[in-house]
Structures are given as structure tokens and as C-alpha cells.
C-alpha positions as CSV (number, residue, x, y, z in Angstrom):
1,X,-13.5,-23.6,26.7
2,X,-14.9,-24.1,23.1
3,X,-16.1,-20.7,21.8
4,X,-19.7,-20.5,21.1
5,X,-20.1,-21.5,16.8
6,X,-20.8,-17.9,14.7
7,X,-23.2,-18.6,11.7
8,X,-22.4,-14.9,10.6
9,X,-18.9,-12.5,10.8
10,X,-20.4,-10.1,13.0
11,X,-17.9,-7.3,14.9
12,X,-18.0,-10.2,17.5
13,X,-16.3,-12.8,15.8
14,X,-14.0,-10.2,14.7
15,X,-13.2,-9.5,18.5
16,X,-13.4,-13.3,19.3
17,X,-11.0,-13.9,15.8
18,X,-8.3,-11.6,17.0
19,X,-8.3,-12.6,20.4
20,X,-7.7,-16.5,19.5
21,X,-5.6,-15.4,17.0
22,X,-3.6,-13.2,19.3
23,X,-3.4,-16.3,21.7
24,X,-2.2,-19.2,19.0
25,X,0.8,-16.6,18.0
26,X,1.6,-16.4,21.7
27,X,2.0,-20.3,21.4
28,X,3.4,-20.6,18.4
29,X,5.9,-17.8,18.4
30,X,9.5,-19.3,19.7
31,X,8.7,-21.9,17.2
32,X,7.4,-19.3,14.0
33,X,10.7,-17.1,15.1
34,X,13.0,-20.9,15.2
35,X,12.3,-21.4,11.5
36,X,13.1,-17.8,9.3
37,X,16.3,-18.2,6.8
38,X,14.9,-16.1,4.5
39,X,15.8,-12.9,3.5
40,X,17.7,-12.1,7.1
41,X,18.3,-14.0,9.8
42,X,16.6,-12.0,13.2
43,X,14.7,-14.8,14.3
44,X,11.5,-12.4,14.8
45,X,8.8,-13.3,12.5
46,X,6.6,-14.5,15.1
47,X,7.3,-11.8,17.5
48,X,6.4,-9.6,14.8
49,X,3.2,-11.1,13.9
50,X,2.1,-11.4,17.6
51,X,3.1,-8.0,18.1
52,X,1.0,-7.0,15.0
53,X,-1.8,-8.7,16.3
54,X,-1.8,-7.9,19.8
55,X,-2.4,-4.1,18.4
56,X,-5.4,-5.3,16.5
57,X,-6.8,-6.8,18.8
58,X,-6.3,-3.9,21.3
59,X,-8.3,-1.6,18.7
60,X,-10.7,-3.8,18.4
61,X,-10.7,-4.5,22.1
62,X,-11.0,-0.3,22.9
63,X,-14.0,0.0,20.5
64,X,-16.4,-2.5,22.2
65,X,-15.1,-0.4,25.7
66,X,-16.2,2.8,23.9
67,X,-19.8,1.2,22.8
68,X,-20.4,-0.2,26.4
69,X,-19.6,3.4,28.0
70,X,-22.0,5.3,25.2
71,X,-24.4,2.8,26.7
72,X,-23.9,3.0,30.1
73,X,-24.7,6.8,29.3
74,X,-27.9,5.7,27.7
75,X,-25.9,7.1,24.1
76,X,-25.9,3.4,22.4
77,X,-28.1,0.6,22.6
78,X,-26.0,-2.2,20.6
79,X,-22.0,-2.8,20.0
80,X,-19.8,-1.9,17.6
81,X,-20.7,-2.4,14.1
82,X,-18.9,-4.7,11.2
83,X,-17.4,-2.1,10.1
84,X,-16.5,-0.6,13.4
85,X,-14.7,-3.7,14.8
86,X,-12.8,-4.5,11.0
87,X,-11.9,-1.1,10.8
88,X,-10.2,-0.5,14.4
89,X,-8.8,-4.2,13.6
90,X,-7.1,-3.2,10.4
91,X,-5.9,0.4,12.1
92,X,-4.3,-1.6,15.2
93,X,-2.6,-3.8,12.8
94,X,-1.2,-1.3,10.2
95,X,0.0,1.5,13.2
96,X,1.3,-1.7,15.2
97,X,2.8,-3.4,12.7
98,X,6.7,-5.0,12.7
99,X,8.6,-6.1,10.4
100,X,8.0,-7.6,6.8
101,X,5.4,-10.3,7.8
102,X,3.7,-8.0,10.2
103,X,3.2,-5.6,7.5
104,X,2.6,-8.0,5.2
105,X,-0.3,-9.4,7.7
106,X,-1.5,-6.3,8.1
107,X,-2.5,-5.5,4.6
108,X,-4.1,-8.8,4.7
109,X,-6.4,-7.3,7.8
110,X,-7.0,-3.9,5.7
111,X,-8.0,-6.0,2.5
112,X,-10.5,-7.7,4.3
113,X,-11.7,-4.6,6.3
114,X,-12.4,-2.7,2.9
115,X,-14.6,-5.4,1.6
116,X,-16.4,-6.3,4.9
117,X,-16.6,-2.1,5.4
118,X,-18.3,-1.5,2.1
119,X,-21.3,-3.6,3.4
120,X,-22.7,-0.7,4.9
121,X,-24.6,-0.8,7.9
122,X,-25.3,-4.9,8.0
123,X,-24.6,-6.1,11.0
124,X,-22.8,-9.3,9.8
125,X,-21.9,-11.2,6.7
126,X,-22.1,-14.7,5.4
127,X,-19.4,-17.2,3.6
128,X,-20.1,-14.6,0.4
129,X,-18.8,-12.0,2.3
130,X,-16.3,-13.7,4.2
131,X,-14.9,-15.3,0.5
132,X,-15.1,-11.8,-0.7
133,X,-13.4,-10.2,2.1
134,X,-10.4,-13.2,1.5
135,X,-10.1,-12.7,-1.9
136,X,-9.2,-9.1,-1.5
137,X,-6.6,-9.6,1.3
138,X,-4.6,-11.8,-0.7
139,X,-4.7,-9.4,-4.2
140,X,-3.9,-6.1,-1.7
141,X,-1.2,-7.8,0.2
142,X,0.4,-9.0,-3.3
143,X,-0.1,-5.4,-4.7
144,X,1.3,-3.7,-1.5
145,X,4.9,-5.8,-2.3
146,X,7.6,-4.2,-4.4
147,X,8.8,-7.5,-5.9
148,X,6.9,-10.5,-4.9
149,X,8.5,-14.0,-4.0
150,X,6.6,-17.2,-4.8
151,X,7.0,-19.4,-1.4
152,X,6.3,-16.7,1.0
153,X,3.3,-15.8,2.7
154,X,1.8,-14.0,-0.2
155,X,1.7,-17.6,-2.0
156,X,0.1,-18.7,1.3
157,X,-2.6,-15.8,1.3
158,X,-3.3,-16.6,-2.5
159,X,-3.7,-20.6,-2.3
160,X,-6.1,-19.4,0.8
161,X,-8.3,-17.5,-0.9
162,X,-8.4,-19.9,-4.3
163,X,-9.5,-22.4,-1.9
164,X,-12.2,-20.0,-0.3
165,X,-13.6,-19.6,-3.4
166,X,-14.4,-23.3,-3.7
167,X,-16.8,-23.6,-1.2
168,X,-20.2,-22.9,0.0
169,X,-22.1,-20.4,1.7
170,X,-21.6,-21.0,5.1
171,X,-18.5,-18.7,7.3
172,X,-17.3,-22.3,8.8
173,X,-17.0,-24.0,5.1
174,X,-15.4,-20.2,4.0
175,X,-13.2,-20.9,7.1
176,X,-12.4,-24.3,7.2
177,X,-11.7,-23.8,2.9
178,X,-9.7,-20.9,2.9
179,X,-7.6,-22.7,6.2
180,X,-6.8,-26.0,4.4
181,X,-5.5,-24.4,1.2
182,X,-3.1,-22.0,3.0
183,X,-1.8,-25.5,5.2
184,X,-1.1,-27.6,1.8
185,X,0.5,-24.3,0.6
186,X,2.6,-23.9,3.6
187,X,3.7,-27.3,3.3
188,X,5.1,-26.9,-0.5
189,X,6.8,-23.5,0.5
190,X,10.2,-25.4,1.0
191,X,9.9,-26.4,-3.1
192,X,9.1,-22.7,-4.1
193,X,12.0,-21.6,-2.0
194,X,15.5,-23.0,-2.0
195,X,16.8,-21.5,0.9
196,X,13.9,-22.7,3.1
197,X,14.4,-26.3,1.2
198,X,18.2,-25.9,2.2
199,X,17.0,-25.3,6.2
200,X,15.1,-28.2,6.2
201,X,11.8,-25.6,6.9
202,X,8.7,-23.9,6.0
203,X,8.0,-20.7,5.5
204,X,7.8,-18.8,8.6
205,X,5.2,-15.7,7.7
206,X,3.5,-18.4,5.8
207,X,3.3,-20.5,9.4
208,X,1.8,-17.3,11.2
209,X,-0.7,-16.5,8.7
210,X,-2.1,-20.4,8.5
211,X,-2.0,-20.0,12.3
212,X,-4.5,-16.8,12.5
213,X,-6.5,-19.1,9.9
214,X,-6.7,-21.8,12.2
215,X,-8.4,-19.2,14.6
216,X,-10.6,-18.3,12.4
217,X,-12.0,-21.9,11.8
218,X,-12.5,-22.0,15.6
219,X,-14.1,-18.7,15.5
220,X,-16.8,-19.8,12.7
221,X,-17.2,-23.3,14.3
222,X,-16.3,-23.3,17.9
223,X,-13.4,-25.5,18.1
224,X,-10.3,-25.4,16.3
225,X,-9.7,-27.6,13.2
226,X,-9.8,-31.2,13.4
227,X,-6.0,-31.1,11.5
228,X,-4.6,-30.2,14.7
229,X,-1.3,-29.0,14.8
230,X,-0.8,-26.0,11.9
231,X,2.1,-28.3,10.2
232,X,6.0,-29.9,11.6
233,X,7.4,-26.5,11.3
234,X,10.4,-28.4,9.8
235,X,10.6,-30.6,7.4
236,X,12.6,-34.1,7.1
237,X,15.9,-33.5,4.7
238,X,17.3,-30.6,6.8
239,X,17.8,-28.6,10.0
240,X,16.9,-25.2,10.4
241,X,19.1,-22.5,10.3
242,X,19.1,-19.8,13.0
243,X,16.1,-17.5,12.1
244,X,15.6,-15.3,9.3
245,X,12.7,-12.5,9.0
246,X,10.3,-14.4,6.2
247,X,9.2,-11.3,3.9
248,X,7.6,-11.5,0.1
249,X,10.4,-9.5,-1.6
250,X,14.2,-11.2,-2.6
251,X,17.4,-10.6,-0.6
252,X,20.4,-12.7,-0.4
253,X,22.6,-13.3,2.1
254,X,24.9,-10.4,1.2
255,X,21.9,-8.0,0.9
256,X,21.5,-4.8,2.9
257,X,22.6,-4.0,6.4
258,X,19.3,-1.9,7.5
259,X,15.9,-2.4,8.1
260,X,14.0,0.5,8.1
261,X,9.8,0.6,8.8
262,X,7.5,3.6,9.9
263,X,4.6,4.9,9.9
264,X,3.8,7.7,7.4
265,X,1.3,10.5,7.0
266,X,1.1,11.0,3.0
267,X,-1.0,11.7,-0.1
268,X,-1.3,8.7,-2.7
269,X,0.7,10.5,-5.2
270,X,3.8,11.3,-3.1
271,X,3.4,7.5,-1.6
272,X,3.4,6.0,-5.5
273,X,6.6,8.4,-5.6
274,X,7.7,7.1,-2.7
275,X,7.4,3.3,-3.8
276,X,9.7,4.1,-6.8
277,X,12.2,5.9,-4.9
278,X,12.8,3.3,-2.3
279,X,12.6,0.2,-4.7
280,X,16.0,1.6,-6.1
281,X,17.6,2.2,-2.4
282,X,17.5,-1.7,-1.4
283,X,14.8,-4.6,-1.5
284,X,12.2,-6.6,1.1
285,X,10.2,-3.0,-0.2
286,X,6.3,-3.2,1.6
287,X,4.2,0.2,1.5
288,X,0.5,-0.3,2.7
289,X,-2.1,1.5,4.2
290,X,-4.0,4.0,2.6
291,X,-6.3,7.0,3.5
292,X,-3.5,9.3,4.2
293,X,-2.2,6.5,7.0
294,X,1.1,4.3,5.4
295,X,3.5,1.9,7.0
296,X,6.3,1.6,5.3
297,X,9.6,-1.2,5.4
298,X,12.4,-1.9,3.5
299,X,15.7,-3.3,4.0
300,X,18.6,-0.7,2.8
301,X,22.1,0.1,3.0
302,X,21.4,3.8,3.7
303,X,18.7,4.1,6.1
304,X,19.3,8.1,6.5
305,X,17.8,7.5,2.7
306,X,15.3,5.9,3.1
307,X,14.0,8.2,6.2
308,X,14.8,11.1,3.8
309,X,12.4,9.6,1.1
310,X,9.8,9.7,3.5
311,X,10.3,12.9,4.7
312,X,10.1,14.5,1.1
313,X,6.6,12.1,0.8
314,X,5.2,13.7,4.1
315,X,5.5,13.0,7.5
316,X,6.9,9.8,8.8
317,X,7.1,9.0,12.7
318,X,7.8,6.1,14.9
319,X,10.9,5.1,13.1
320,X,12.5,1.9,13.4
321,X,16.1,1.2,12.2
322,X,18.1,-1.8,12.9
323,X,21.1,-3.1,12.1
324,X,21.1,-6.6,10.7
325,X,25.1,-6.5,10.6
326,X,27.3,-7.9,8.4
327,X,29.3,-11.3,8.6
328,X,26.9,-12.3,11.6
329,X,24.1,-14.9,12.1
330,X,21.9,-12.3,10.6
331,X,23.4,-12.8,7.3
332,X,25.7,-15.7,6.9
333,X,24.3,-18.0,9.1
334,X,27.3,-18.0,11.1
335,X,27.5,-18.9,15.0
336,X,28.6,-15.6,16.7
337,X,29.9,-15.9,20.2
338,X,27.0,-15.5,22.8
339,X,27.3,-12.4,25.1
340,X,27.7,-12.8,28.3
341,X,24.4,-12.3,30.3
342,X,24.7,-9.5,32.7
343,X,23.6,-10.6,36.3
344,X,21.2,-7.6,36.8
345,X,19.7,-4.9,34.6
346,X,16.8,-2.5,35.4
347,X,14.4,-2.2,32.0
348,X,12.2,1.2,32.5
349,X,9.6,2.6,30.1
350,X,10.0,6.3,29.4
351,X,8.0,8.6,27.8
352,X,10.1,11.0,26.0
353,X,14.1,11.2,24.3
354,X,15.0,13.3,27.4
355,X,14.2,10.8,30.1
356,X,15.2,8.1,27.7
357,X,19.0,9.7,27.6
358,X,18.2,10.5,31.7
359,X,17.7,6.6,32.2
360,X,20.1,5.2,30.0
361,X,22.8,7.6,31.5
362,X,21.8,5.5,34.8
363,X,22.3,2.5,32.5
364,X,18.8,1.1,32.1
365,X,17.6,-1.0,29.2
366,X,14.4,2.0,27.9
367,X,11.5,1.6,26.0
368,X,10.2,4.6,24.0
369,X,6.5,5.3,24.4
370,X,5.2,8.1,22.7
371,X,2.3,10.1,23.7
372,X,-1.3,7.6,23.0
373,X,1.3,4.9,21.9
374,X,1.6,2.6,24.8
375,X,3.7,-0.1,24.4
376,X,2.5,-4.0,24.2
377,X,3.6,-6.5,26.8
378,X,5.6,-8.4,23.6
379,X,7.7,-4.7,23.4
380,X,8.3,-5.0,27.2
381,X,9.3,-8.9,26.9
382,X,11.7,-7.6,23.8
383,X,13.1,-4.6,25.8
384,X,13.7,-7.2,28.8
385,X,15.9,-9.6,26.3
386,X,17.5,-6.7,25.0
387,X,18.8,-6.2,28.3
388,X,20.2,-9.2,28.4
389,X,20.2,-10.2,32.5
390,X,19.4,-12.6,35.0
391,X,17.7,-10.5,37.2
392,X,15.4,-7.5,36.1
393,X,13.6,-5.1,37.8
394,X,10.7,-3.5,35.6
395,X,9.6,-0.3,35.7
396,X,6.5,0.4,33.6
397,X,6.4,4.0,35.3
398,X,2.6,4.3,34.0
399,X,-0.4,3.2,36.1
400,X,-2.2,2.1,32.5
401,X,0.5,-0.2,31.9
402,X,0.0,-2.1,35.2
403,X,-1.4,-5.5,33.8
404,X,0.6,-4.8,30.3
405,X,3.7,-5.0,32.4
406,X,2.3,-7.9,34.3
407,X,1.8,-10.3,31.2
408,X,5.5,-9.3,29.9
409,X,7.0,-10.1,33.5
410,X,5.3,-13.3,33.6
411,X,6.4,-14.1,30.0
412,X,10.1,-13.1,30.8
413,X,10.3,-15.4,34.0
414,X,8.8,-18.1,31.9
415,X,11.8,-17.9,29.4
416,X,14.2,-18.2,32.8
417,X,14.8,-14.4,33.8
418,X,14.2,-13.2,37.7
419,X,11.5,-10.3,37.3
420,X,10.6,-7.7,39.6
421,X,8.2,-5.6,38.6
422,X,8.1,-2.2,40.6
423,X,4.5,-0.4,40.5
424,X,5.7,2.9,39.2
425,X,3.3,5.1,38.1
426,X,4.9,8.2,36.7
427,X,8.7,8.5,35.0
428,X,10.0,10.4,38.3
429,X,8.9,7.9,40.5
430,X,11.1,6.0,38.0
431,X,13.7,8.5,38.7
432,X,14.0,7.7,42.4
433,X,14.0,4.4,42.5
434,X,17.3,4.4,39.8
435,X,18.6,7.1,42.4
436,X,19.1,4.1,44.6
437,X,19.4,1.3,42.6
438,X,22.4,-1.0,43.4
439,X,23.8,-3.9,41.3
440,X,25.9,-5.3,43.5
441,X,23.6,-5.7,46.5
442,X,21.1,-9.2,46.9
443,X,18.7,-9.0,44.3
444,X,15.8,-8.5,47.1
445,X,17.6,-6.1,49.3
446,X,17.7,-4.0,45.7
447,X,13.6,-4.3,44.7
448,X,13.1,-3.5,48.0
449,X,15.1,-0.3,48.5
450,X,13.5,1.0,45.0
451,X,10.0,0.1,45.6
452,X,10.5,2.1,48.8
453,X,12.2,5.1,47.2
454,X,8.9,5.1,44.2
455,X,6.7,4.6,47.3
456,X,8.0,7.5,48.9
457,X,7.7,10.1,45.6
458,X,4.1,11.6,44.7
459,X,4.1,12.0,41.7
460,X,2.3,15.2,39.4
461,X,1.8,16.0,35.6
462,X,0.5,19.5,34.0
463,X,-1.3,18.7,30.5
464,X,-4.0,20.4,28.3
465,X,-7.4,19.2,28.2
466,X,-8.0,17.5,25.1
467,X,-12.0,18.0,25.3
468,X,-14.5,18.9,27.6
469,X,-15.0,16.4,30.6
470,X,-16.1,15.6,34.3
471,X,-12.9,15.7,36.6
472,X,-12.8,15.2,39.8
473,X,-11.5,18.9,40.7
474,X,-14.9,20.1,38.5
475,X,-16.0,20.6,34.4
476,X,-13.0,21.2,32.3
477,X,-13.1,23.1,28.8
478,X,-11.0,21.7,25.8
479,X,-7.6,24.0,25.9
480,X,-7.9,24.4,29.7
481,X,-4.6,23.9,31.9
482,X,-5.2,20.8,34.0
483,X,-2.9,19.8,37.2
484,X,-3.5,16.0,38.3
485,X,-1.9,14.7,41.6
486,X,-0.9,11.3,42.2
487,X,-3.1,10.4,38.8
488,X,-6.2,12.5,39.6
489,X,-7.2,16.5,38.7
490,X,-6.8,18.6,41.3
491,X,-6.1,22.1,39.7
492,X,-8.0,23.4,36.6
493,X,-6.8,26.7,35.6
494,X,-6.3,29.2,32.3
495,X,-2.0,29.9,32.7
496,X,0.3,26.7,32.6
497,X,2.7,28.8,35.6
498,X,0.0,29.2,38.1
499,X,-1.6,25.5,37.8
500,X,2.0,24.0,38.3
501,X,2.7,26.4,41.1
502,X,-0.6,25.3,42.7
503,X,0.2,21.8,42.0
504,X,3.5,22.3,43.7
505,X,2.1,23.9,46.7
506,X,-0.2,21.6,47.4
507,X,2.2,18.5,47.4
508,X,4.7,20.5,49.2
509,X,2.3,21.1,52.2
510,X,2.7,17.7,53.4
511,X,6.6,17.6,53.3
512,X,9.1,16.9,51.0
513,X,13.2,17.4,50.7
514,X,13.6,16.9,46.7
515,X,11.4,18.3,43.9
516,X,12.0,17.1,40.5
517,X,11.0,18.6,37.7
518,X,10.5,17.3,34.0
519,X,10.1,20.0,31.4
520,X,8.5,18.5,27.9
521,X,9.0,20.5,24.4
522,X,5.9,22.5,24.7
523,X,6.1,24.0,28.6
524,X,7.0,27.5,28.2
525,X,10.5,28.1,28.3
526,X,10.4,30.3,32.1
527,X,8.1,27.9,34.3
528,X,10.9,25.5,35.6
529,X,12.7,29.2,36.9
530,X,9.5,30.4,37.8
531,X,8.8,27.2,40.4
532,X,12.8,26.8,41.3
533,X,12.4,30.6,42.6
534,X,9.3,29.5,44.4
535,X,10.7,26.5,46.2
536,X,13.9,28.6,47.2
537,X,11.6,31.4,48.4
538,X,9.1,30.0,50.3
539,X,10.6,26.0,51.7
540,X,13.6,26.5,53.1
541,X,16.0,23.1,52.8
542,X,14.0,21.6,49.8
543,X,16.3,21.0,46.8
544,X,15.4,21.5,43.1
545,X,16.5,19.3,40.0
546,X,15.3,19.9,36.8
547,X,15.7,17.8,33.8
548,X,13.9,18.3,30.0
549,X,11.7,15.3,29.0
550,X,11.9,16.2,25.0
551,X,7.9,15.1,23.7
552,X,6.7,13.5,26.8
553,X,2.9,14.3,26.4
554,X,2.3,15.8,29.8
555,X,3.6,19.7,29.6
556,X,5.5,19.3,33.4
557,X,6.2,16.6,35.7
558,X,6.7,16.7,39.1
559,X,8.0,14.6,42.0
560,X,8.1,15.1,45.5
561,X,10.1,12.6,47.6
């Protein structure tokens, strides 16, 4: 269905921009990820950039939610603003970012976000605006790039913008502009490059950020340009080699053997520091963000260094390292062997190290989300190849990441893998459907055993109220102990060891024979002996198991089966 035309760049046609944009990557990414030879062959730019994007969008996506709830309550009578909707687009890109392009593209989002921001309080912009907003992507993106390369997407994101500045008034003729000049760009990439001339391709970043272009033209007009296809991702004197992440900064095919991105909490003057430091460790360098917020990559040889450096800047979290490996596809082009596929695999997502060691001792494939970080359906589809199996059974162990777990199942059996996806809603639910998880049986007989064994454990979490709020157990105060059971508060209390003993009562008075316990970093050190005593005191025949989650969010969790 054509979307409906936008005269002005409001915070809905940024919702409606990411959103296309979000579904063209989906599209285009086997094809975006077919095409990278430059600097290292991974064969992930467009899973990158749809990864990128899907957390922009999900921003975005969370502050119209907010406005229609502050309405609801009678506390809002209109959406988001402008700068509401560009700014949540330009923080879900920089904290969801991957890789060089993704980082790259989300500078590009932040660029625009400062200029469209600085407008105050108007609801929308024009083609002025819009141009404006372009103008300072492409000059931000450039400046956030240690060493930029001419034929990347940076010369894609400049030719836009030159050709924005061209036309009228009017967001489609910004659009439409700014679209055309990054397509005739893309398609002289292979002359700026020799590499991608030697593949016989186009740049890859270059591809995703003319298809997020192409969105916005239907976002401004309605329907997506009349050009059609972006551009034949290759071109005719050559075949493309295995892919290669596209990034803005120089490597060669003997360059480092690390890529290393994360996030970073920092002042400017220890990120400038920063810059300079890493520049000397290795090359592909991107720093951007700003505002005390950074996301930082680089491709290294010592990646402990390069984690060091950002420790001594500040505070850096959700770390990324991999391993590009020498003599490989990754950077010689060479074939390697294929790995065997495994027949089955279970792929669970876990909230903390300790459960993460728990489940890959049971030999799952785990995914890492940190507390308020949930992880997008791409990360799930990712974790699933990584696991490398004809048959997988999913367990998203999260009742939030019901239809997130959905979309990457349905993905996954679209790219030829068997997918069960088992309901779980908490990690020890999780827990006892590994317990009886068994490779060698028929792949039904094995979903069906587990979904039985999660069925049959309610699940419990004791956290801290973050804020005041309506529960269902009454009015809790920020810092009060809370106790939820099978996803709702039942206990409010003052002392983390009576609300879990409550907790533990209560689900113990309808039966049980096992209680698991998960300990995260901040529980006091006693309460696991404290409840182990009480379960051996008071319910005779009822084992005990007690395992330490590491920073799992919730303080305790608890299974009954």
C-alpha cells in the first residue's frame, strides 16, 4: 500500500522513513552482504545496516508508545515532536549500531538529528531543512572517520547531499535530489576503488545508504522512485568476491585480525585522546556520537588495546570483538572448507555471563542481553546461523521478546533451517527445558518434551522498583523490593530476604519437587542460604539448586517445576 505523500518532515515521516527503510534493508540484505571485498571479507554489511536500523526505528517506535500513553492519561494532547522522533532515531542507531557502515550510517542519522533538533519546537520542516539536515550528515559522517576512503559510502553521502543542494523547496524534490546523486555515485564507486573494480561490484555501505534514500523518496512522495531497482549490485567486467565489511577507512588484505566496536561513556577531551590513540593501534578507525554517548570501531591486531584505550577514556560497555582470521575468506578471499552443519542445536537468549556459561555448558548456541538491551530479531537470526543446524529450537526465555523471536524464526526457516520456537518466558524456564533436551531423539518428540518441561516451571524474579507505579499487588515507591510471579507483582516489601521468601512460599503452596535459584551480582551474598534453609526446613522432598546469574537485571530468580 502506497504511503500517504508528506509535504513537510514531521516526527511522522521520520517514523514512516525508518520503518520503510528498516523494510528495504530487510530485502536487500543477502544481496548488500553478497557484494563487500573491501576492507575484510565478513559478508555483513547489510546485516549491519538492518540491524542499525531496526534499533532506530525501535526508538522511534517506543516514543510515539510513550506520547499515546501520556495521552491516554489525559498528560499529552499531540505526538512526539521533530525533535523527539530524530532524536530517539539517532540514539537507536548510535547504541544499536554494527560494524563500520552501521556506524558510519549512524552518524549520518545524528547529523541530520542536530540540524532538524535545533529547529526548536516546529513541528515539521520543509526541503530547507531537510537540505540542511543532509548537508550536515554527510560533513559529520566524513569528520567522524579516522582516514577517509573516496568510493565508500562517505563519497555516497557527499554526492547526496551536493545534489540536495540543487533543488527546490519542496521535501520530495530534497528527496528525490539528494536520492539520485548518491545512485550515480554508487554506480562510479567501482572507478574510485580498485578492489571493488577487481570484484566486478559496487560499494556495499554505499548500496545500503542509497537504499534508506530510496525510502525516503517514498516517504516524501508516497511511492518509491520511479528508477526502480537501487542499482545491479554488480557490475559487468567481474564477479564478486565473497563479502567484505564496506567501511570509509583503508585496510588491505593483510590488515588486522580484530574488529573491535563499543559503546562508550566519555568527555570530548578523553574521546579526541582516544581517536589519536587508536588511529596508531590499527585502521577502519570510526568514533561518533557525542553528548557524553560514543560508539566506537576499529579494526586492530590487539584488541585487549584497544578495550584498554577506552577504558582510560571512560567507560565502555557492550563490547564486541571478532576475529576476522588470518589466511581465510575473511582476508584472502580464499575458499575455506564449509563446516559441517550440525543436525540439531538449541539457540537460547540469556540474560547474564552466568547463565550464558550455564547454557553453553549444556551446549546451546547464547545470545547476551543485558538489562534494557533486548536483542533484535536480526541478532536472534545471527545467533541461529551461528549455531550452524538443521533443526533449532529457540528459546527467547523473555515474554517481551515473544513477537521479536517470532520474526527471527520465520526469517531463519525462510533461509532453509527447521525452527521451533518454545514460549519461554524467564531463563529457568529455559533451564528446564535444556534439562531434558535430547539430540538424538525425532525433532518433534524433542520440542515437545521441552515445551512440556517450561510449561511445567513457574517462573519468579525479585528486582528493585525503578520509580513509583500502580502494580497489581498495590502502589510501589522507587527503591522498594518487588516479588513478581509468573510476570506479575505479587509481593512489595522493604528487605530483599523476606520478599523472596514470600515469593517462594507462595509458589511452593501449590506443589513443586525442584526450586532453582539464580543469584545476580547485586543479591546479598546470604539470601540463596537463607531460602535453601527454608526449603529444607519447612518442604520435605523438595530439592534446591542454586546457580549465579552474574548482571542479570532481576536481583533473584526463581523456578519451581
Amino acid at each position: 500500500m502506497a504511503q500517504v505523500p508528506q509535504r513537510f518532515f514531521d516526527a511522522l515521516a521520520v517514523r514512516t522513513w525508518c520503518g520503510l527503510s528498516l523494510r528495504a534493508l530487510g530485502r536487500a540484505r543477502e544481496e548488500i552482504d553478497a557484494i563487500n571485498v573491501y576492507p575484510v571479507a565478513d559478508g555483513d554489511t547489510g546485516t549491519n545496516l538492518y540491524l542499525t536500523v531496526e534499533s532506530a526505528a525501535a526508538a522511534v517506535e517506543a516514543v510515539f508508545a510513550a506520547h499515546e500513553v501520556d495521552a491516554g492519561a489525559g498528560d499529552a494532547e499531540d505526538g512526539p515532536s521533530l525533535a523527539d522522533a530524530v532524536g530517539a532515531m539517532a540514539h537507536g542507531a548510535l547504541i544499536g549500531a554494527r560494524g563500520n557502515s552501521g556506524t558510519i550510517l549512524a552518524q549520518l542519522l545524528r547529523g541530520m538529528a542536530q540540524v532538524l533538533s535545533a529547529r526548536g519546537d516546529s513541528p515539521h520542516t520543509g526541503g530547507s531543512g531537510l537540505r540542511a539536515a543532509l548537508r550536515h550528515a554527510a560533513e559529520s559522517a566524513r569528520n567522524a572517520v579516522a582516514r577517509p576512503v573516496e568510493g565508500t559510502v562517505l563519497t555516497v553521502a557527499s554526492a547526496a547531499s551536493d545534489a540536495a543542494d540543487g533543488a527546490g523547496d519542496d521535501c520530495a524534490e530534497v528527496a528525490r535530489a539528494a536520492y539520485e546523486g548518491a545512485r550515480a555515485a554508487l554506480a562510479a564507486t567501482p572507478g574510485q576503488l580498485p578492489v571493488l573494480e577487481r570484484a566486478g561490484v559496487v560499494d556495499a555501505g554505499g548500496h545500503g545508504l542509497v537504499t534508506v534514500l530510496a525510502a525516503l523518496v517514498e516517504t516524501c512522495t508516497g511511492r518509491p522512485p520511479e528508477t526502480g531497482a537501487v542499482l545491479p549490485a554488480r557490475v559487468e567486467h567481474g564477479d564478486a568476491d565473497p563479502a567484505g565489511e564496506c567501511a570509509a577507512a583503508g585496510a588491505d588484505e593483510d590488515g588486522p585480525a580484530f574488529e573491535v566496536i563499543y559503546l562508550l561513556e566519555a568527555e570530548d577531551a578523553a574521546v579526541a585522546r582516544l581517536r589519536q590513540r587508536l588511529d596508531a593501534l590499527g585502521d577502519s578507525l570510526v568514533v561518533v556520537g557525542g553528548d557524553g554517548l560514543w560508539n566506537v570501531h576499529v579494526h586492530v591486531d590487539d584488541a585487549g588495546a584497544a578495550v584498554e584505550a577506552g577504558v582510560e577514556a571512560g567507560r565502555p560497555y557492550r563490547i564486541r570483538i571478532t576475529h576476522f582470521g588470518r589466511g581465510d575468506v575473511h582476508t584472502t578471499g580464499a575458499e575455506r572448507p564449509p563446516r559441517e552443519r550440525a543436525q540439531r542445536a538449541v539457540v537460547a537468549v540469556v540474560p547474564g555471563e552466568g547463565l550464558a556459561e550455564l547454557y553453553a555448558g549444556a551446549g546451546a548456541t547464547t545470545l547476551l542481553a543485558r538489562p534494557g538491551e533486548p536483542p533484535a530479531s536480526g541478532e536472534l537470526v545471527q545467533a541461529v546461523r551461528r549455531a550452524h543446524a538443521r533443526e533449532v529450537v529457540l528459546l527467547p526465555n523473555d515474554a517481551e521478546l515473544r513477537h521479536t523471536a517470532a520474526a527471527a524464526a520465520e526469517q531463519a526457516r525462510a533461509e532453509g533451517v527447521r525452527v521451533a520456537l518454545i514460549p519461554t518466558r524467564s531463563a529457568v524456564q529455559g533451564i528446564a527445558a535444556l534439562a531434558v533436551h535430547e539430540a538424538e531423539r525425532r525433532f518433534d518428540e524433542d520440542v515437545v518434551a521441552m515445551t512440556s518441561a517450561a510449561g511445567a516451571t513457574r517462573h519468579a524474579e525479585v528486582t528493585v522498583a525503578e520509580r513509583q507505579s500502580w502494580t497489581t499487588a498495590g502502589i510501589c515507591q522507587a527503591g522498594d523490593v518487588l516479588g513478581l510471579i509468573d510476570g506479575d507483582v505479587a509481593v512489595i516489601g522493604p528487605d530483599v530476604s523476606r520478599v523472596a521468601a514470600t515469593v517462594l512460599d507462595r509458589m511452593l503452596s501449590a506443589g513443586g519437587e525442584l526450586v532453582t535459584l539464580v543469584l545476580g551480582d547485586e543479591a546479598p551474598q546470604d539470601v540463596a542460604d537463607q531460602l535453601e534453609a527454608r526449603v529444607r526446613e519447612a518442604y520435605l522432598a523438595v530439592d534446591t539448586v542454586v546457580y549465579r546469574g552474574g548482571r542479570q537485571g532481576a536481583l533473584l530468580l526463581v523456578g519451581v517445576e
